[in-house]
Residue, then its C-alpha position, 0 to 999 in steps of 0.5 A: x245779174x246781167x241786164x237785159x238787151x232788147x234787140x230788133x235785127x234789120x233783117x226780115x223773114x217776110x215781105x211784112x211792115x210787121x218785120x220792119x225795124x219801126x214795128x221792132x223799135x215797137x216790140x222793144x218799147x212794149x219790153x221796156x214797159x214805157x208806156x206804164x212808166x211815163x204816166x204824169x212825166x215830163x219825158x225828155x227823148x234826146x235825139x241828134x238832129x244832126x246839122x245842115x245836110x245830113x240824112x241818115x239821123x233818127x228818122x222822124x219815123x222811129x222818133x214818131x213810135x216813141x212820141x206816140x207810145x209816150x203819149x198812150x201811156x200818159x207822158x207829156x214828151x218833148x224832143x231836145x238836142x242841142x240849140x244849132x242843130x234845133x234851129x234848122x232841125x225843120x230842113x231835115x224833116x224834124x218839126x212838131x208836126x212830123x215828131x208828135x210832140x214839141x222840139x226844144x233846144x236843151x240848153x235854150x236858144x242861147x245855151x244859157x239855160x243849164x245847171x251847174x254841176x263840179x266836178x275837176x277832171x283834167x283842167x275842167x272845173x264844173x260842167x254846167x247840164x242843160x236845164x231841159x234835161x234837169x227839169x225833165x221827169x223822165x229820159x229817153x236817150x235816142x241815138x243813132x250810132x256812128x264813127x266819131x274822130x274823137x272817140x272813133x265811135x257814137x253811141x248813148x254815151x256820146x248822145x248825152x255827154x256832147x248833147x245835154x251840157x252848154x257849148x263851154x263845157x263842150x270845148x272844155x271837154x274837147x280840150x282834156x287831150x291837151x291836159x297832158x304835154x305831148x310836144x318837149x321843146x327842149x327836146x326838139x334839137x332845131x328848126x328842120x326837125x319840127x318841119x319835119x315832124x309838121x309834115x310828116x303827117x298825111x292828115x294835118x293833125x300836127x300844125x304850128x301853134x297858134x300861141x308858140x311859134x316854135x311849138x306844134x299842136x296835134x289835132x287829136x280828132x284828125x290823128x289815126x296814130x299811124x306813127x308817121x311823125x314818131x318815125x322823125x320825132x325823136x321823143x320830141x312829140x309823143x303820141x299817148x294812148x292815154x291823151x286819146x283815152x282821155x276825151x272818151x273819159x270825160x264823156x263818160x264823166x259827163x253822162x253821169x252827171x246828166x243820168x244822176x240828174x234823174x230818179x232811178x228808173x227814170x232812164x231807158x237808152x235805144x241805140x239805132x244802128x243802121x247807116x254808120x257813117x265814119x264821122x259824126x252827124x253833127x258834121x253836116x252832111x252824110x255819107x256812105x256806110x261803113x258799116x252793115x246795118x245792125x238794127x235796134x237795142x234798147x236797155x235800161x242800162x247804159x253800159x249794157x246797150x252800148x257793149x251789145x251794140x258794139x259786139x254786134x257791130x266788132x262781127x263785121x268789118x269796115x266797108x272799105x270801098x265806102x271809107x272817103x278818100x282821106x281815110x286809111x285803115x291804118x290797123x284791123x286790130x281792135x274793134x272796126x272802128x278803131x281801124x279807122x279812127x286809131x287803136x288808142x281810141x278804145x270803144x272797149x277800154x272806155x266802157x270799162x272806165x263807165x262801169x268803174x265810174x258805175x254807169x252800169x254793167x257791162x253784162x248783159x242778155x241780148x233779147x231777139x224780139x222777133x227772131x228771123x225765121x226760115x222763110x215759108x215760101x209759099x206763104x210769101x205775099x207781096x204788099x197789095x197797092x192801095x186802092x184809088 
């Protein structure tokens, strides 16, 4: 049975606070019957904070609406992110006072706070789970949607998976793509071929490396699989659909084991989509969007917020003239941010790998909570100012 998906569109029928997404992000709590399900609970609300200057996070404003709905029906919520971002959460506008409800860094201020979880996937042995998250009742999961050089796209999945473990197992993760050899030596006939191969890349994703002296390392976040290099490689350096798909995997790994941490309907996910900017917010600064504004989903299942998110999202098409400079659109196959971030980087291929690991389903019913109407004209009003 498809899973229900609550949407609020960015769009407006009338000049009316009613119509705005902060009142729609109301209509899809009221769906997700939260106030009736936190009584008596710990409720985590895991956010991206974000880092240094950037902007176009979860506005204290949305994160407000769900702290005071948790706190009509009873819930004892918290917010929580990851201890850089926590630490000068405040220049960003995310304090106590602004959110309603304390801010906590999920694996402690030194990230030593956390739970170990094992689990072998490619090198990785265990990851350890942040303890604010483990002894939480309750998880709203409260992500704002981006592009990622990683996984060419942020959602949910990624809000968990990178925010709610320690940062050794962070790296660990970031390292799966190395698992699989990319770079053969011995297929490498001399010195001016692996120049060759170094420069050929217009973004600096193959470099020496640092532990070989006669070898090259790809920096898989920065390579958009243009193929420049396999033009000279000669099968000397392989770039594989499959060391890319890796990274998304292992985050889907990871979220598992933060969900699995929490009794069956203990769990809703909200997906903010507006301001998609082409990399992470964890990278400190904002820029253009690259992406039309598509409003607000919330869900109980995982998988189903993010492919309602994502098909919403594949109408449209990447803002070209907002992409920064030292991006190309390499292909405008797949999904838009796969045109960015490279086609090996499969948003669609990494939700069938979460349905497989049963994070969810993939079907779903997507629910307008205030469908835009015809406009009445004449019942158009303006928002009177208020009185001195």
């Amino acid at each position: 049975m498809p899973s229900k998906v609550y949407w609020g569109s960015p769009r407006q029928t009338q000049l009316d606070a009613r119509e705005t997404l902060p009142a729609k992000l109301d209509l899809i709590l009221d769906e997700l019957n939260l106030r009736e399900r936190v009584n008596g609970k710990r409720v985590a609300i895991k956010l991206h904070l974000g880092f240094n200057l950037g902007y176009s996070m979860v506005h204290p404003v949305f994160v407000r609406r769900v702290v005071e709905a948790v706190l009509e029906g009873g819930g004892k919520p918290f917010c929580t992110d990851v201890a850089h971002s926590v630490s000068d959460a405040g220049k960003r506008g995310y304090t106590e006072e602004t959110l309603g409800c304390p801010l906590y860094p999920a694996a402690g201020i030194d990230e030593k706070w956390t739970v170990r979880h094992e689990y072998p996937f490619r090198g990785i042995s265990e990851f350890h789970v942040a303890g604010a998250i483990e002894e939480a009742d309750f998880l709203i999961d409260f992500a704002h949607v981006k592009g990622h050089p990683c996984t060419s796209w942020g959602g949910a999945i990624k809000n968990l998976a990178l925010g709610c473990v320690d940062g050794p197992t962070r790296s660990a993760m970031h390292d799966v793509v190395e698992f699989e050899p990319y770079y053969f030596k011995d297929q490498c006939p001399d010195e001016a071929t692996r120049v060759a191969i170094r420069e050929s890349c217009p973004y600096g994703a193959i470099v020496d490396d640092r532990q070989d002296p006669d070898g090259l390392h790809l920096h898989p976040d920065r390579c958009n699989q243009c193929m420049r290099c396999q033009a000279v490689a000669n099968g000397a350096l392989v770039i594989r659909r499959s060391n890319f798909m890796a990274f998304l995997e292992v985050v889907n790994i990871a979220t598992k084991l933060v969900l699995d941490t929490f009794e069956p309907g203990n769990v809703t996910f909200i997906n903010l989509a507006t301001h998609m900017t082409p990399v992470c917010d964890c990278f400190g600064f904002t820029g253009l969007a690259v992406l039309p504004d598509a409003g607000v989903f919330g869900s109980d299942n995982i998988v189903a917020v993010e492919k309602a998110m994502l098909d919403m999202t594949a109408r449209t098409t990447i803002i070209e003239e907002n992409l920064p400079a030292t991006m190309e659109i390499v292909s405008r196959e797949g999904h838009p941010w796969q045109w960015i971030h490279g086609q090996y980087k499969d948003p669609y291929e990494q939700l069938a790998l979460a349905e497989k690991l049963g994070l969810g389903s993939q079907a779903y019913e997507l629910v307008d909570v205030l469908p835009v109407k015809e406009p009445d004209f004449k019942a158009v009003s303006y928002i009177q100012a208020a009185p001195n």
